[in-house]
C-alpha positions, 0 to 999 in steps of 0.5 A, a space after each residue: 806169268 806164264 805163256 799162254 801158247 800152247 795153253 788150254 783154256 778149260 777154266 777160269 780157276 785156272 786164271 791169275 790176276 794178272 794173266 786176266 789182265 794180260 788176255 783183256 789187254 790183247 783183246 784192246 789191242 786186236 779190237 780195231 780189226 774186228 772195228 773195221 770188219 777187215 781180215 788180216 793174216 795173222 793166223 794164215 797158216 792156222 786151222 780151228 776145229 770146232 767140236 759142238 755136242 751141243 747147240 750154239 749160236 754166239 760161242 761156235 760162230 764167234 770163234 769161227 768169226 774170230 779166226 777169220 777176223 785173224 785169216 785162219 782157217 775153220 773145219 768141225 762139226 756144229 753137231 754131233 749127230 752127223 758124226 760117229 761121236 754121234 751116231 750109232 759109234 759114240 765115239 770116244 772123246 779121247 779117239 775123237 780128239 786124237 783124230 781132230 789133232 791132226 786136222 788143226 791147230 787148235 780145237 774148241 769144244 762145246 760138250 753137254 757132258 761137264 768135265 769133257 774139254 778137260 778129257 779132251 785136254 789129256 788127249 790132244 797135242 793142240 790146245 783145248 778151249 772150253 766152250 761150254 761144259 755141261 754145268 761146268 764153265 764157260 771161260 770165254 763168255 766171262 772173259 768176255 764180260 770181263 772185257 765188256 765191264 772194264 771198256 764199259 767201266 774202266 776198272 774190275 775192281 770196287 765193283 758189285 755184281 748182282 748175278 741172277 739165274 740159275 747159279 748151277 749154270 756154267 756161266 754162274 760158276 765162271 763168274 764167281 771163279 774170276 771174281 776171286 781174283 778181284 776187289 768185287 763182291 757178288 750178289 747172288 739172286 736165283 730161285 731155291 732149287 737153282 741156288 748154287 750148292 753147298 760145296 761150290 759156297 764153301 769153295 768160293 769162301 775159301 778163295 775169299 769171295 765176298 757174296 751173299 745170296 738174296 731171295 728178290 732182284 727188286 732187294 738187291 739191284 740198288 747195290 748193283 753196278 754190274 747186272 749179269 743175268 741168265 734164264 730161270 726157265 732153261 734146258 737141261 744142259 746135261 743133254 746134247 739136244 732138246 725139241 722146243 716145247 711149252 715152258 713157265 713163265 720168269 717168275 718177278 723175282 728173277 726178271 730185269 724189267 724198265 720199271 725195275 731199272 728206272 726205279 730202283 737201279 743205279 743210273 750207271 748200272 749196265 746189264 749183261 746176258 749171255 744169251 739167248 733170252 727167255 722172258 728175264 729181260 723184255 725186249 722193251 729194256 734193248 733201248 735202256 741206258 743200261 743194256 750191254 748184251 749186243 756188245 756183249 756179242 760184239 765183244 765176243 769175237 774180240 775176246 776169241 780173238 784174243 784167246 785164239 792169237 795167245 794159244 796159237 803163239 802169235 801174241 805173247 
């Protein structure tokens, strides 16, 4: 297996088996710091640098939650408007990151155009790590589903994932992307116009995932042990920033409510969001059996943990 110091983590195509396997056991290991909200000094001589061109609540603060579970150190921006890779300049990723080198040890990136932390990546002399992408991916949300289902679950093999949203969004490619790597199939439920396209089927038949598409949730939950859901009524994520404004409804087939869980779903079926939410889960299945997504968050500063620890060289 190859190490992961020094690495960048831009996406999980780039992910064996095994290396899967190898980040969600350092998460187990490093999860009673984050248990006991104490800090140690593992990372005490380290610096993160965030770089977010666009807007992001769970990601940037797990990340910088992390370094400080771990005793780094943390600088960047939140927004990229009060910088000159913002403003009036626009500067340049390669000249940004090329400056941003020399502030830390490692720079996370959140950036609205898909392909920029790869950018990034040819550029910096410190480690990459994609955190978010346009509609590109979102590696280290998945790993940390990933992380969720198997404490959940015990296992990531022998499982079906009913994933439902838009499946152009970067967290939908991820997940598809890592479930290649094991015994599991994929249902994918998401309006016609969000469906995932023609040449990203025929890449995740080459890597022999088992998928179908279905038209309603209500069809498919029944098969169902895991439940990863994403809005349908969403931004454009090939922008930096949007102003909040009138939007639609979740249409039925594409909403997670307690009647649907009560009724149709498996009894040991658990429910995952990225967040934040629209109207696709309301907020009356929070106290369901079946509802994960607080520990998803939770879990999220564990997984960064873990990612931050293996880059930077201080677990192998």
């Amino acid at each position: 297996m190859r190490s992961f110091a020094g690495r960048d983590i831009l996406s999980l195509k780039d992910f064996e088996r095994n290396e899967f396997f190898h980040v969600l056991q350092v998460a187990d290991e490093l999860e009673p710091i984050a248990r006991s909200r104490k800090n140690v000094d593992m990372l005490k001589e380290k610096t993160l640098v965030t770089a977010f061109y666009q807007p992001s609540t769970r990601t940037r603060l797990a990340h910088e939650a992390a370094m400080h579970r771990l005793g780094g150190h943390v600088t960047g921006f939140s927004d990229a408007k009060m910088t000159r890779a913002g403003d009036w300049y626009q500067e340049s990723i390669k000249d940004t990151v090329k400056m941003l080198e020399f502030y830390g040890d490692v720079i996370v990136m959140r950036h609205f155009q898909q392909g920029a932390p790869h950018e990034a990546a040819k550029w910096a002399s410190v480690p990459i790590i994609n955190g978010g992408d346009g509609w590109g991916e979102h590696p280290t949300q998945i790993l940390t589903d990933l992380y969720t289902v198997l404490t959940e679950k015990g296992t990531l093999d022998g499982l079906t994932w009913l994933c439902v949203g838009d499946m152009r969004m970067r967290t939908m490619h991820s997940i598809a992307y890592a479930l290649t790597q094991f015994d599991a199939k994929a249902i994918f439920v998401s309006p016609p116009d969000m469906s995932m396209k023609p040449e990203f089927k025929e890449e995740l038949k080459q890597y022999n995932l088992d998928f179908c598409e279905a038209p309603h949730v209500g069809d498919v939950i029944d098969q169902a042990d895991v439940i990863l859901v994403e809005p349908v009524v969403q931004p454009d994520y090939t922008k930096s920033r949007q102003e909040a404004g009138e939007h639609g409804e979740t249409p039925a087939n594409y909403k997670i409510t307690r009647d649907l869980l009560f009724n149709k779903a498996k009894s040991d079926s658990i429910l995952l969001h990225s967040l934040p939410r629209m109207d696709e889960i309301p907020p009356d299945v929070d106290i369901t059996k079946h509802s994960r997504y607080w520990q998803e968050a939770y879990n999220g500063v564990v997984m960064r943990m873990a990612l931050l620890a293996l880059v930077l060289g201080k677990m192998e």
